[in-house]
Structure formats: structure tokens, C-alpha cells
mmCIF file as gemmi writes it, N, C-alpha and C atoms, coordinates in Angstrom:
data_model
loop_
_atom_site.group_PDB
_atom_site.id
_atom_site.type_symbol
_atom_site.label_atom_id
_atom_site.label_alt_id
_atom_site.label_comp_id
_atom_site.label_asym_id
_atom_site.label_entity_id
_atom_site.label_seq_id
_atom_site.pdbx_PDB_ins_code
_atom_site.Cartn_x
_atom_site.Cartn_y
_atom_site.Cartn_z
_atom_site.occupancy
_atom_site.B_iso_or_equiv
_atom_site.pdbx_formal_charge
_atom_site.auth_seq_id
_atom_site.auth_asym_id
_atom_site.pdbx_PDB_model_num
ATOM 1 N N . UNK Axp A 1 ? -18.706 -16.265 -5.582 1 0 ? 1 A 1
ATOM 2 C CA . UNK Axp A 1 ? -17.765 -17.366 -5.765 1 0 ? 1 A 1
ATOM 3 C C . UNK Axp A 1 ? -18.569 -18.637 -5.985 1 0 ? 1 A 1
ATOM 4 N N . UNK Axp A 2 ? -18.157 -19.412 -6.673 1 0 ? 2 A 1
ATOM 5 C CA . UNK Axp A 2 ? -18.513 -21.144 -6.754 1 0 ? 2 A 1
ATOM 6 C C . UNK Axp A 2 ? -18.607 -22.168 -6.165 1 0 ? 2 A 1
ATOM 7 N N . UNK Axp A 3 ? -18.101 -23.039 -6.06 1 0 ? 3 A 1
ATOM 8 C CA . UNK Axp A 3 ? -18.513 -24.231 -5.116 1 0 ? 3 A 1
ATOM 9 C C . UNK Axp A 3 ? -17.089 -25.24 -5.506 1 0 ? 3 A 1
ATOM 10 N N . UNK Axp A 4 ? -16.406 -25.754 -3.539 1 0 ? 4 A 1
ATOM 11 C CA . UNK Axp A 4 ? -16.203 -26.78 -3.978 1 0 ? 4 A 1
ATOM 12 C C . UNK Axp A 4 ? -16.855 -28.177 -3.967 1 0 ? 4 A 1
ATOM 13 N N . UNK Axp A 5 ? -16.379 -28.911 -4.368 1 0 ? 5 A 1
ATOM 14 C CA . UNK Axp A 5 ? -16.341 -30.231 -4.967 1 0 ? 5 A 1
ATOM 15 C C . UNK Axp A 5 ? -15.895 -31.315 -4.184 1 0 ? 5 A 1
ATOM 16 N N . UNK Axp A 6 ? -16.915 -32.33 -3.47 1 0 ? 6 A 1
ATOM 17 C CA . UNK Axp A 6 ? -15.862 -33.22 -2.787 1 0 ? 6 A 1
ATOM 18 C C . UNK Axp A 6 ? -16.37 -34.596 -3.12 1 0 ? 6 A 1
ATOM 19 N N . UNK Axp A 7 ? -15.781 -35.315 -3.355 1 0 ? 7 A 1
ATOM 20 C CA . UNK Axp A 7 ? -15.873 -36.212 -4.003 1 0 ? 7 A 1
ATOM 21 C C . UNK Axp A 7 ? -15.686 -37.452 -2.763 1 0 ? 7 A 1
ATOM 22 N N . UNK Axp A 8 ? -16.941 -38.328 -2.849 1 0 ? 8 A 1
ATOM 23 C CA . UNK Axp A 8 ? -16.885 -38.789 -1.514 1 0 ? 8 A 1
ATOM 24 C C . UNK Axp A 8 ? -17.233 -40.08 -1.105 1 0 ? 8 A 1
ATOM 25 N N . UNK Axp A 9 ? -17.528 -41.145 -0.439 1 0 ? 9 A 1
ATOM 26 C CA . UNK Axp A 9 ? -18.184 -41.975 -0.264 1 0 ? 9 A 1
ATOM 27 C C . UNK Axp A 9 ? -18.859 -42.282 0.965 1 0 ? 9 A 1
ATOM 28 N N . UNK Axp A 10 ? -19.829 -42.988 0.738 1 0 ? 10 A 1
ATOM 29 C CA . UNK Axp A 10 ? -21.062 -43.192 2.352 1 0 ? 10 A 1
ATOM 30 C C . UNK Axp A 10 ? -20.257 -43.759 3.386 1 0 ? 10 A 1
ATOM 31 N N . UNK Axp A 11 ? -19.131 -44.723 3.24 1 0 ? 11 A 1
ATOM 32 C CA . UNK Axp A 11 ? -19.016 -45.525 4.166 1 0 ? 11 A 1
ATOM 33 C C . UNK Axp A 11 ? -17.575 -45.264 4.517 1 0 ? 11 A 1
ATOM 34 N N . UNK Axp A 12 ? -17.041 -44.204 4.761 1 0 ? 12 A 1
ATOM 35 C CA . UNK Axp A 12 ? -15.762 -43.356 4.239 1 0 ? 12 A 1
ATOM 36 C C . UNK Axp A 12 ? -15.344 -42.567 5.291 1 0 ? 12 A 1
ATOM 37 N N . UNK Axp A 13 ? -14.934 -43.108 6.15 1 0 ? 13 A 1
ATOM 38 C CA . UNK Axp A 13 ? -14.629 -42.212 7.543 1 0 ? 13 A 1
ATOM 39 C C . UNK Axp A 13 ? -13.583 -40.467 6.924 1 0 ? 13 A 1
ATOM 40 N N . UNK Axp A 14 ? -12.273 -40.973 6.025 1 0 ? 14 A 1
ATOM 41 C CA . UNK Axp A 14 ? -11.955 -39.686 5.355 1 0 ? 14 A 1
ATOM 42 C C . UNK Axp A 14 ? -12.112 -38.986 4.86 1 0 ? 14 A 1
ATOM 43 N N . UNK Axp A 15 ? -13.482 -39.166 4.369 1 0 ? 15 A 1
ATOM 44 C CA . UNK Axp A 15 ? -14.459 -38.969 3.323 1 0 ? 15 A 1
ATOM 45 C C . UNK Axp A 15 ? -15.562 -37.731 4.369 1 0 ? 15 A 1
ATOM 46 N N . UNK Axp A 16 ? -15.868 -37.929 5.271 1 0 ? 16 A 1
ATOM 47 C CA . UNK Axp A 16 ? -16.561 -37.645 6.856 1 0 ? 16 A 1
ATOM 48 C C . UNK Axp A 16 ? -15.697 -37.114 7.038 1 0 ? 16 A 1
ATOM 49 N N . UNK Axp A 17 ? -14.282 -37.439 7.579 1 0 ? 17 A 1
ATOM 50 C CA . UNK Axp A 17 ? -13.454 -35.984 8.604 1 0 ? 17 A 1
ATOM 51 C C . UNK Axp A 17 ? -12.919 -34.834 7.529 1 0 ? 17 A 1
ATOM 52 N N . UNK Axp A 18 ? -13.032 -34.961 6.108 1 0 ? 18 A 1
ATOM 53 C CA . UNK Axp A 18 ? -12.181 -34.06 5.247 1 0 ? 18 A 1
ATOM 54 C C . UNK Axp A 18 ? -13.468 -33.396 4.969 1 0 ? 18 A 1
ATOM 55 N N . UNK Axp A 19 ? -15.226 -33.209 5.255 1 0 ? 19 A 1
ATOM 56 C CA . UNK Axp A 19 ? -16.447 -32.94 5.278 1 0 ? 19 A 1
ATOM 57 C C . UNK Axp A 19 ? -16.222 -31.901 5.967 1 0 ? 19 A 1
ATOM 58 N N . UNK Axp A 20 ? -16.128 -32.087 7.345 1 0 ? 20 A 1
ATOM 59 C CA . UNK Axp A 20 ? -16.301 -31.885 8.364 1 0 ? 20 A 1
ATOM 60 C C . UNK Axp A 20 ? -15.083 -30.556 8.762 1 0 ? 20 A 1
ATOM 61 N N . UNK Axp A 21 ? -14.03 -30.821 8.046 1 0 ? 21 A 1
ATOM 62 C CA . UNK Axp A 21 ? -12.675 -29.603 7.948 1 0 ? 21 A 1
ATOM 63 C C . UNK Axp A 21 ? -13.154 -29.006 7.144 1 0 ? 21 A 1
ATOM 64 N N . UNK Axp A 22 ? -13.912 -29.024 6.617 1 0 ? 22 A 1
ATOM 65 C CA . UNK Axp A 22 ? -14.394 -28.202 4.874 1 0 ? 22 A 1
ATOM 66 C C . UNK Axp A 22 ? -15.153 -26.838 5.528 1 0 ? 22 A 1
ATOM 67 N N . UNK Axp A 23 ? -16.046 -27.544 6.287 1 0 ? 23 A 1
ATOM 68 C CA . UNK Axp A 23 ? -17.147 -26.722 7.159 1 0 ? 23 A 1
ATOM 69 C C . UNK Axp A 23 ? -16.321 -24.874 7.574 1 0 ? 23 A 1
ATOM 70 N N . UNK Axp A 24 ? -15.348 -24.688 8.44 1 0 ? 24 A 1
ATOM 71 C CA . UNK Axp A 24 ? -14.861 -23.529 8.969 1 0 ? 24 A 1
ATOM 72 C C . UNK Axp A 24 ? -14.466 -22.882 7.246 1 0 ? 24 A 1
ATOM 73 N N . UNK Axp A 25 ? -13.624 -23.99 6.779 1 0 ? 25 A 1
ATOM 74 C CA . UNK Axp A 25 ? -13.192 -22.918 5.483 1 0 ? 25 A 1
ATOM 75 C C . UNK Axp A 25 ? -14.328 -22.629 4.182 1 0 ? 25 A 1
ATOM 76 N N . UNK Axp A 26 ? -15.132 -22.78 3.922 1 0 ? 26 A 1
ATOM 77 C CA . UNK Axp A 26 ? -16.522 -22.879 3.606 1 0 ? 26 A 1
ATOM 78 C C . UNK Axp A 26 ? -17.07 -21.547 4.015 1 0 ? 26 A 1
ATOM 79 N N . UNK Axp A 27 ? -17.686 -22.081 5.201 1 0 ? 27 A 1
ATOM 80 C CA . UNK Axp A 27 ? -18.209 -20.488 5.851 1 0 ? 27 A 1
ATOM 81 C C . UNK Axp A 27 ? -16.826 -18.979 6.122 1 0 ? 27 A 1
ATOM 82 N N . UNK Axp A 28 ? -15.846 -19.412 6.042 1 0 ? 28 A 1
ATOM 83 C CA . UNK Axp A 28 ? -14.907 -18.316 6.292 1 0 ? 28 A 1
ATOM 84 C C . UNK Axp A 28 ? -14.777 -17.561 4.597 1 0 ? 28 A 1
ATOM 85 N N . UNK Axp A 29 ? -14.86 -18.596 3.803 1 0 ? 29 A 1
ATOM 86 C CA . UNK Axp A 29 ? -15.238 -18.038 2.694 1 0 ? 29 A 1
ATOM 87 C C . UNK Axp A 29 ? -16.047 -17.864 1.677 1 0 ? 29 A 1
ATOM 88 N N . UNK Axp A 30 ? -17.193 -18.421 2.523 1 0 ? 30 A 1
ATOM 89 C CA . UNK Axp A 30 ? -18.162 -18.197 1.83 1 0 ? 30 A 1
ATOM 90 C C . UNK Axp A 30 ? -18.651 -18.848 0.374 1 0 ? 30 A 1
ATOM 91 N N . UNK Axp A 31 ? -17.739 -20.128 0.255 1 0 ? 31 A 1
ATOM 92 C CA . UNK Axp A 31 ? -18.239 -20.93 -0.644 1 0 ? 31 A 1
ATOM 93 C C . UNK Axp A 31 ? -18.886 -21.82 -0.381 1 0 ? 31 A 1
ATOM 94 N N . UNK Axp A 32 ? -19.943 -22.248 -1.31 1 0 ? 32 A 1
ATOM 95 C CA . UNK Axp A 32 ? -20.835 -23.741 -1.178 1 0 ? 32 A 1
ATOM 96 C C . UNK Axp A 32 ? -19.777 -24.831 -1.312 1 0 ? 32 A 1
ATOM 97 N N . UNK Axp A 33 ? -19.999 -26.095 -0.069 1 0 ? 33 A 1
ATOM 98 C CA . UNK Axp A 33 ? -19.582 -27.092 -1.062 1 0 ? 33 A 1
ATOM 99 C C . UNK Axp A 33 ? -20.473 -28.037 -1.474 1 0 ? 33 A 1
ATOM 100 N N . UNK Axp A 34 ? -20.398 -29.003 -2.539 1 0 ? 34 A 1
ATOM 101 C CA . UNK Axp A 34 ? -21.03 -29.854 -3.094 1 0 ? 34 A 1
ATOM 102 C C . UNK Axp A 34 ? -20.473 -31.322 -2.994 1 0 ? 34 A 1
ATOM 103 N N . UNK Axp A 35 ? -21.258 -32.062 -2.533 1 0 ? 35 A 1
ATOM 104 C CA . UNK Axp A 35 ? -20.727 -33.356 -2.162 1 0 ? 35 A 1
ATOM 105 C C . UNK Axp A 35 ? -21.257 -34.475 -2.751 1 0 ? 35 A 1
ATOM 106 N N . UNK Axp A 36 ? -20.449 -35.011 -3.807 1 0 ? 36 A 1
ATOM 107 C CA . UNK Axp A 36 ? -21.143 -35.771 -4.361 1 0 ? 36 A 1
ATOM 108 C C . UNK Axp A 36 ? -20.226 -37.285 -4.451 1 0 ? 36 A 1
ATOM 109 N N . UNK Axp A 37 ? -21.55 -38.278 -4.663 1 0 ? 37 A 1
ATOM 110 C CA . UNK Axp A 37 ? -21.113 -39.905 -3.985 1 0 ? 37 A 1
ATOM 111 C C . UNK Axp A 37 ? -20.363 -40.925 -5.38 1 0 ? 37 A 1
ATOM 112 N N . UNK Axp A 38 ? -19.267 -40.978 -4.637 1 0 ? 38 A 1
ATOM 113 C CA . UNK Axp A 38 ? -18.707 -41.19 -5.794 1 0 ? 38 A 1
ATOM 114 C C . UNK Axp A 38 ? -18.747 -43.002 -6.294 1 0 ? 38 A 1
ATOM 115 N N . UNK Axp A 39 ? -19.66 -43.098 -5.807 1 0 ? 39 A 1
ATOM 116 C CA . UNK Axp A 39 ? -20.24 -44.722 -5.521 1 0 ? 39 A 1
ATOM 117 C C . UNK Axp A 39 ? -21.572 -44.799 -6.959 1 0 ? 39 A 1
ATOM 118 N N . UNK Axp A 40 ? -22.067 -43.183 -6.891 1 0 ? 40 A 1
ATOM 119 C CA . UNK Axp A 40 ? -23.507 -43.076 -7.696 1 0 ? 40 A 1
ATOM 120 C C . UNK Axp A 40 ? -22.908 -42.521 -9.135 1 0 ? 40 A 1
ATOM 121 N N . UNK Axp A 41 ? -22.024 -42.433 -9.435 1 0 ? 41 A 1
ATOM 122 C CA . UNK Axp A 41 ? -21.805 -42.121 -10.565 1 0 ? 41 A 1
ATOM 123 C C . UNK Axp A 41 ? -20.198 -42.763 -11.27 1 0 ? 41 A 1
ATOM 124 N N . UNK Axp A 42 ? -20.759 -43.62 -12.729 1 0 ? 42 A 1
ATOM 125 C CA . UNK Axp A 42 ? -19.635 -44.626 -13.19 1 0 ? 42 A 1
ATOM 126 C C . UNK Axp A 42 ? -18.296 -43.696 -13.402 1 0 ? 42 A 1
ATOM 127 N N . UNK Axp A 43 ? -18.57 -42.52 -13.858 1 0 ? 43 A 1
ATOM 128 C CA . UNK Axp A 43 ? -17.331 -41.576 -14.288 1 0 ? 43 A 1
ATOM 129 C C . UNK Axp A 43 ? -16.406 -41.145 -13.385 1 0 ? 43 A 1
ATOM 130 N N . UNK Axp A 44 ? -17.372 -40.94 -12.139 1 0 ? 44 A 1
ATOM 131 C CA . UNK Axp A 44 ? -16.247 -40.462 -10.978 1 0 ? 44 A 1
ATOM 132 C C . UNK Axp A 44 ? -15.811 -41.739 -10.184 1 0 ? 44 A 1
ATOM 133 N N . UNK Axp A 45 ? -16.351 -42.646 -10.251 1 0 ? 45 A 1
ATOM 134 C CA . UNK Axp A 45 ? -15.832 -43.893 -10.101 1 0 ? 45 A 1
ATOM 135 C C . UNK Axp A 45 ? -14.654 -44.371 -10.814 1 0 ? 45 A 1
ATOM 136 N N . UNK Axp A 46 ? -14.74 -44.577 -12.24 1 0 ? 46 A 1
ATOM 137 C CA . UNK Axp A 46 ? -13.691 -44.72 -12.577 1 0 ? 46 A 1
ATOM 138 C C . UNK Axp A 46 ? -12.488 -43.702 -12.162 1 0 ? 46 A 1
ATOM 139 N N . UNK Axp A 47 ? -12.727 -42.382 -12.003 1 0 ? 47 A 1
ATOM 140 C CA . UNK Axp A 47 ? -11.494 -41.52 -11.888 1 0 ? 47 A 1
ATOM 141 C C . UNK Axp A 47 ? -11.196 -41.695 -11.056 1 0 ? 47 A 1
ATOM 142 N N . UNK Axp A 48 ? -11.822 -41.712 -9.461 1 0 ? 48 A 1
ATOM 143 C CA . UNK Axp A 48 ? -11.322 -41.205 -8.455 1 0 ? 48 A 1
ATOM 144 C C . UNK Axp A 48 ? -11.872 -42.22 -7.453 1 0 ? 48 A 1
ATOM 145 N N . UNK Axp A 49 ? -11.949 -43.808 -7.746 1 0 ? 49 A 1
ATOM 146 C CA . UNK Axp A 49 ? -12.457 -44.506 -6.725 1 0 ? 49 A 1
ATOM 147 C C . UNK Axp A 49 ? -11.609 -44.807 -5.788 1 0 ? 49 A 1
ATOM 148 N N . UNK Axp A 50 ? -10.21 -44.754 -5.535 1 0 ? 50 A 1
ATOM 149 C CA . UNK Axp A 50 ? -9.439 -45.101 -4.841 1 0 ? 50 A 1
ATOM 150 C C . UNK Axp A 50 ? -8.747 -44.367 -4.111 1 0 ? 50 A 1
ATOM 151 N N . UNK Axp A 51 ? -9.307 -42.617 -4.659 1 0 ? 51 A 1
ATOM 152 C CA . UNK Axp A 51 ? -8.682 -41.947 -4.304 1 0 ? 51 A 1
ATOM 153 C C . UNK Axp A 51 ? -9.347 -41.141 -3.168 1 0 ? 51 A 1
ATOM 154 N N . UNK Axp A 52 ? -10.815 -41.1 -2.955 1 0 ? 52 A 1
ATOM 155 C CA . UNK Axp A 52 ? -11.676 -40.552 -2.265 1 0 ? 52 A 1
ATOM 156 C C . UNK Axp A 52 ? -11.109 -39.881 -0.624 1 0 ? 52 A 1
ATOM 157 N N . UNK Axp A 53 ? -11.609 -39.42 0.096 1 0 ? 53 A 1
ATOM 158 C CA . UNK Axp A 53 ? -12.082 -38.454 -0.327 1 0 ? 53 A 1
ATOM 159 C C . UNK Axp A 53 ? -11.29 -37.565 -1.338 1 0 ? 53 A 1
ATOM 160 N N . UNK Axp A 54 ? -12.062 -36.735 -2.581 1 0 ? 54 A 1
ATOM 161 C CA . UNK Axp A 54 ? -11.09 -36.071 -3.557 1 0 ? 54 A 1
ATOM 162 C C . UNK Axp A 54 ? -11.787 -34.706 -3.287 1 0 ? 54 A 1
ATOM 163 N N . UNK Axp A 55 ? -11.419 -32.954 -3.428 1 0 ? 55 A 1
ATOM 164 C CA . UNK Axp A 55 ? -11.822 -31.976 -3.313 1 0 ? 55 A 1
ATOM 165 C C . UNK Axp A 55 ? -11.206 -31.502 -4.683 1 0 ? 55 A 1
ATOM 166 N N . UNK Axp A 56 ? -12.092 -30.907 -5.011 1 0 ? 56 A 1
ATOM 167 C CA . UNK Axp A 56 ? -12.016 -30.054 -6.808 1 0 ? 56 A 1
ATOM 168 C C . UNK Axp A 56 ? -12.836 -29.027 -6.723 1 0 ? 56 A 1
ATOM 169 N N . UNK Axp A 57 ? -12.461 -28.258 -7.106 1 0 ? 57 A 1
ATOM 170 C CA . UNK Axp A 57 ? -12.76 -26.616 -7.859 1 0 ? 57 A 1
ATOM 171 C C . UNK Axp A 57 ? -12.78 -26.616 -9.126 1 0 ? 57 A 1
ATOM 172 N N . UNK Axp A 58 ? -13.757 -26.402 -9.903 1 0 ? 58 A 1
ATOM 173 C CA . UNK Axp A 58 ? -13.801 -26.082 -11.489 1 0 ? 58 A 1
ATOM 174 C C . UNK Axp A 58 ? -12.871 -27.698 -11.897 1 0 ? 58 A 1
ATOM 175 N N . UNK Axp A 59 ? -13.249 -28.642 -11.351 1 0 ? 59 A 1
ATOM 176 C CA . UNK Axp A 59 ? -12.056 -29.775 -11.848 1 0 ? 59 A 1
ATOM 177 C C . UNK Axp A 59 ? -11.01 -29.824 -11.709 1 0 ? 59 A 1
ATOM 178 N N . UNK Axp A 60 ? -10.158 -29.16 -10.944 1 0 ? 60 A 1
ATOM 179 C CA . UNK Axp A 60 ? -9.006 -29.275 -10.453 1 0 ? 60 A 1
ATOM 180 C C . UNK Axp A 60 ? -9.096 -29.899 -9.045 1 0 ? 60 A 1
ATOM 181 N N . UNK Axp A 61 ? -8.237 -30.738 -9.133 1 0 ? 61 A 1
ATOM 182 C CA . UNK Axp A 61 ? -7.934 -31.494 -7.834 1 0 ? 61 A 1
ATOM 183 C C . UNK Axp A 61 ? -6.953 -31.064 -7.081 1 0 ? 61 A 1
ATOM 184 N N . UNK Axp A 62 ? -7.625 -29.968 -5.814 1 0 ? 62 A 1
ATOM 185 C CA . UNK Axp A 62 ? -6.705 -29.36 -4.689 1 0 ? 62 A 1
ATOM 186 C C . UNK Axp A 62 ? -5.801 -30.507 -3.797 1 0 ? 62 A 1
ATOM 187 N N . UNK Axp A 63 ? -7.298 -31.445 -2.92 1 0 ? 63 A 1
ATOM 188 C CA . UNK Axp A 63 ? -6.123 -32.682 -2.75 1 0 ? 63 A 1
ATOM 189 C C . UNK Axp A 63 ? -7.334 -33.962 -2.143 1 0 ? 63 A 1
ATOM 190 N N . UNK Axp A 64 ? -6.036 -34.791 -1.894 1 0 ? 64 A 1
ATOM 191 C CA . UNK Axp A 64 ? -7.453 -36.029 -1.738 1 0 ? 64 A 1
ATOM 192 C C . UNK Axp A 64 ? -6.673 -36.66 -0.536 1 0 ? 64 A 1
ATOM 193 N N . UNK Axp A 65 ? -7.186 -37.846 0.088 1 0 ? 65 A 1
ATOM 194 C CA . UNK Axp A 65 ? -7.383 -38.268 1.259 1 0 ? 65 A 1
ATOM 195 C C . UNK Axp A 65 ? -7.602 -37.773 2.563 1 0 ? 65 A 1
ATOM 196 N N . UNK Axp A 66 ? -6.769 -36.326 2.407 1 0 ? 66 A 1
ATOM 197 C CA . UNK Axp A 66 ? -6.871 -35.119 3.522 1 0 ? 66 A 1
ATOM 198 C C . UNK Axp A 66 ? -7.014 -34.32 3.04 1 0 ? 66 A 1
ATOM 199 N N . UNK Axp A 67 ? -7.271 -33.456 3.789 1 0 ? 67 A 1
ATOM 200 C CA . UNK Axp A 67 ? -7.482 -32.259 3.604 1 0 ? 67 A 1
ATOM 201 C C . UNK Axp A 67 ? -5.96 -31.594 3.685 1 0 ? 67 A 1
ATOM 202 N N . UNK Axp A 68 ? -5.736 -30.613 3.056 1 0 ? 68 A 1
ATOM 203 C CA . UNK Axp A 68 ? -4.629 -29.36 2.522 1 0 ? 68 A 1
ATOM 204 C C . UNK Axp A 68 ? -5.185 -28.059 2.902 1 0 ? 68 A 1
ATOM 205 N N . UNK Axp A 69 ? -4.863 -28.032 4.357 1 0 ? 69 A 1
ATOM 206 C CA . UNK Axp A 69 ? -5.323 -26.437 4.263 1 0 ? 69 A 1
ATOM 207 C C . UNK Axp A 69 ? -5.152 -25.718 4.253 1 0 ? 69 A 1
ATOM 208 N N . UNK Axp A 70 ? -3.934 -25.759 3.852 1 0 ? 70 A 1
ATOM 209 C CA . UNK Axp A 70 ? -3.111 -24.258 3.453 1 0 ? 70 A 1
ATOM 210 C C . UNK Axp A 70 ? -3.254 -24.37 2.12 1 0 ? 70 A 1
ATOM 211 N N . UNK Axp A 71 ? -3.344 -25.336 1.53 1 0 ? 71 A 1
ATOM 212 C CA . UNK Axp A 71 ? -3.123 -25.323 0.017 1 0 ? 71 A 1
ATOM 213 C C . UNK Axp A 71 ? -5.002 -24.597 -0.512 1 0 ? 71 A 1
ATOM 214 N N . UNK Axp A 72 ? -5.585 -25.61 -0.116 1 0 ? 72 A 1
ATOM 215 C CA . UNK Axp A 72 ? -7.208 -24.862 -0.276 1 0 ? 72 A 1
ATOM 216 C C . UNK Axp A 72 ? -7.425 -23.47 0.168 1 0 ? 72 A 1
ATOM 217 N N . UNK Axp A 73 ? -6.677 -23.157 1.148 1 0 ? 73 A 1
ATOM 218 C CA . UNK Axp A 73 ? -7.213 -21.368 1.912 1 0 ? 73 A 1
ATOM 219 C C . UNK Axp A 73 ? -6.39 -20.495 0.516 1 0 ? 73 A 1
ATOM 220 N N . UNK Axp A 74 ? -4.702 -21.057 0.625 1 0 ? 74 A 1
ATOM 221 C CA . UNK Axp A 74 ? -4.313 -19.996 -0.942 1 0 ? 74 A 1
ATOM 222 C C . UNK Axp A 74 ? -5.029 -20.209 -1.9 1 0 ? 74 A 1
ATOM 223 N N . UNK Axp A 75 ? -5.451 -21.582 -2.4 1 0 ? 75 A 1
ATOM 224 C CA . UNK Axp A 75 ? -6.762 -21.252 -3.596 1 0 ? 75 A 1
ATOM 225 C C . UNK Axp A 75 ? -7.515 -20.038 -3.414 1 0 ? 75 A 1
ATOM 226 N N . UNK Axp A 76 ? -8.589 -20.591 -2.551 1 0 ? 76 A 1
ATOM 227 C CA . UNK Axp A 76 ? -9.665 -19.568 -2.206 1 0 ? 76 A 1
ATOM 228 C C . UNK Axp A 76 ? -9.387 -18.541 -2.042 1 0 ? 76 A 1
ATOM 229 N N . UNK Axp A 77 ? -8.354 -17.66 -1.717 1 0 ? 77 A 1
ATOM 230 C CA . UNK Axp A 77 ? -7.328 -16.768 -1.617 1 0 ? 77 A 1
ATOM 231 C C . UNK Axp A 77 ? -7.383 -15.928 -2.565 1 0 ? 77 A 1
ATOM 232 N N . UNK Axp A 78 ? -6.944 -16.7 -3.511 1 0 ? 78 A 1
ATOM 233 C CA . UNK Axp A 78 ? -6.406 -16.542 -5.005 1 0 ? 78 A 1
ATOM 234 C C . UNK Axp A 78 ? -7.619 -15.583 -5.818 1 0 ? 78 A 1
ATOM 235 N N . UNK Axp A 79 ? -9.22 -16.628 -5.01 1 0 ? 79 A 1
ATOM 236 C CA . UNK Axp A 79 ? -10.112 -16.418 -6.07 1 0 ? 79 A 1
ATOM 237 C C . UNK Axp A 79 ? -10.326 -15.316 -6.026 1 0 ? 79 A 1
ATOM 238 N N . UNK Axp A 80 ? -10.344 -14.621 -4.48 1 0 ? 80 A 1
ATOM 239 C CA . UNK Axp A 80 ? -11.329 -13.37 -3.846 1 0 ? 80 A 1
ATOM 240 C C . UNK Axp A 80 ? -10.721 -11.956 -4.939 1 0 ? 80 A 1
């Protein structure tokens, strides 16, 4: 399987607790995630600066400010 995607910032407490929920469903399924600062790059800035923390798979946006975890586990679900 692939990797999600979280789209994030340094100084971002939701950004930190939606990290941190990622962790159990991650290892339960065994995907990487990738966390990248959405402060260091102009593109994801423009898309998603307001929206942070954001979580994506292949570019789809599962969900943003919180975490969805029912909605992310049926993804991952989906993939197996």
C-alpha cells in the first residue's frame, strides 16, 4: 500500500493532534504517512493554507481540520 498525505504546519496544534491520531491507523494498516509543511511549498499553500491540517491519498482529500476516522479506516478498507 502507499502513503498518506498530511498536509501540515509547524506551529499548528491541529496539525500535531490529527499527526498524532494518524499514528494507531497507520500502523494498524500499515501505511506510511508523509508529512509535508505546507508553509515550504507555494502550491500547497495556495491550495490548502487555511485549511490545514489537510490528509490526502493519491490527492484526494479524506478530510481536514480533524481527523475522520471512520471515513479514513473505510478508505484504507477499501484499499486492502
Amino acid at each position: 500500500m502507499d502513503k498518506l498525505t498530511l498536509v501540515s504546519r509547524l506551529y499548528c496544534h491541529l496539525c500535531t493532534e490529527m499527526e498524532e491520531a494518524l499514528a494507531p491507523l497507520s500502523a494498524e494498516f500499515g501505511v506510511a504517512l508523509e508529512v509535508l509543511d505546507v508553509d515550504a511549498d507555494p502550491v500547497l499553500l495556495a491550495l490548502y493554507d487555511e485549511l490545514v491540517p489537510v490528509l490526502l491519498h493519491d490527492g484526494e482529500e479524506l478530510c481536514h481540520y480533524f481527523l475522520d476516522v471512520g471515513k479514513v479506516r473505510d478508505h484504507l478498507d477499501a484499499l486492502r
